[in-house]
C-alpha positions, 0 to 999 in steps of 0.5 A: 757856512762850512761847518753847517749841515743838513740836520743841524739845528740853527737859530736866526734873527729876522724881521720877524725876531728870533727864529731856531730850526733844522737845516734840511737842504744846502744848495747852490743856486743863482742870486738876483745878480746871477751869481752861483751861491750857496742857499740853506733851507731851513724847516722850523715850527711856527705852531704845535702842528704846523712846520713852515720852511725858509731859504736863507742865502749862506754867503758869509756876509749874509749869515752875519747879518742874519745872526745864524749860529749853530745850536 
């Protein structure tokens, strides 16, 4: 996670396959646990026009699990 910034692009592996986007925010926000933790939003293109965003938890573990490389 720490060699992640906003602007960076990213690809990730989801229930919905493989998915690749631009970070545009990194935050620190409370989990269900209410754990302070790191969050990243991430903007990605679904048709020609149209841009959808997803928040994905940046914990190391999570990360992994999710297959998320820097492009």
């Amino acid at each position: 996670m720490n060699s992640l910034q906003i602007g960076d692009s990213v690809s990730w592996m989801s229930a919905a396959g493989y998915k690749e986007g631009k970070i545009k925010n990194v935050v620190l926000s409370k989990n269900a646990n209410d754990k302070l933790i790191p969050w990243i939003d991430i903007e990605f293109r679904v048709a020609k026009d149209v841009l959808r965003s997803v928040r994905l938890c940046a914990t190391e573990r999570h990360m992994e699990m999710m297959q998320v490389i820097k492009l």
